[in-house]
N, C-alpha and C positions, 0 to 999 in steps of 0.2 A: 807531733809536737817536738819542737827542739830541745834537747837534753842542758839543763841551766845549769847543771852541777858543776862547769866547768866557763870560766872567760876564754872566747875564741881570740885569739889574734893573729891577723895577716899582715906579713912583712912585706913594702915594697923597696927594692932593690936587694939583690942575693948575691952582691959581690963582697969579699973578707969581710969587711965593718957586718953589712948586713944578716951574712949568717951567723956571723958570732951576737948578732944583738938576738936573733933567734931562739940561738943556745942560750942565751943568758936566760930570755923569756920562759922557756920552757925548764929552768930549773924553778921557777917557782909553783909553790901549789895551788894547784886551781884552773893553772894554765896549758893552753895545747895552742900550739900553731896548726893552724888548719885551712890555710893560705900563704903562699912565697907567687910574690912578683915580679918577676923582670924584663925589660926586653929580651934576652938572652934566656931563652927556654931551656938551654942546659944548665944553666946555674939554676933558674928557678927549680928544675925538677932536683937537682943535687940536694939544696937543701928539702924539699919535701920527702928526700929519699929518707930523711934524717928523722923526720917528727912522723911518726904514727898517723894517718888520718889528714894528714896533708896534701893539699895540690898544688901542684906549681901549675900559675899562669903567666902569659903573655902582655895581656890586656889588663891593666889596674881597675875597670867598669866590671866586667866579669868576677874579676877576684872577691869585688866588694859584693855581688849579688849571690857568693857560695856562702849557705848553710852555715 
């Protein structure tokens, strides 16, 4: 069973604008990022390197079908 106590949100695009809307995300409570998506699989893992419990993906179909 998936854990409710918290809203998941997945970011797609992990360049400046999108990792800072990340960081914004994740200052609130309640919230985890636990999806970054970009073309660019370096950015996307950068910011997953960032939030706890995150993965960076390639593909936005993928991203939306993680947990």
């Amino acid at each position: 069973m998936a854990d409710s106590s918290f809203l998941g949100s997945a970011g797609s695009g992990c360049g400046l604008i999108g990792a800072r809307r990340a960081a914004a995300l994740a200052r609130i409570d309640g919230v985890r990022i636990v999806a970054a998506c970009d073309r660019d699989a370096a950015r996307a893992e950068a910011v997953a390197r960032v939030h706890p419990g995150c993965t960076g993906f390639t593909d936005a179909a993928a991203a939306l079908r993680h947990p």
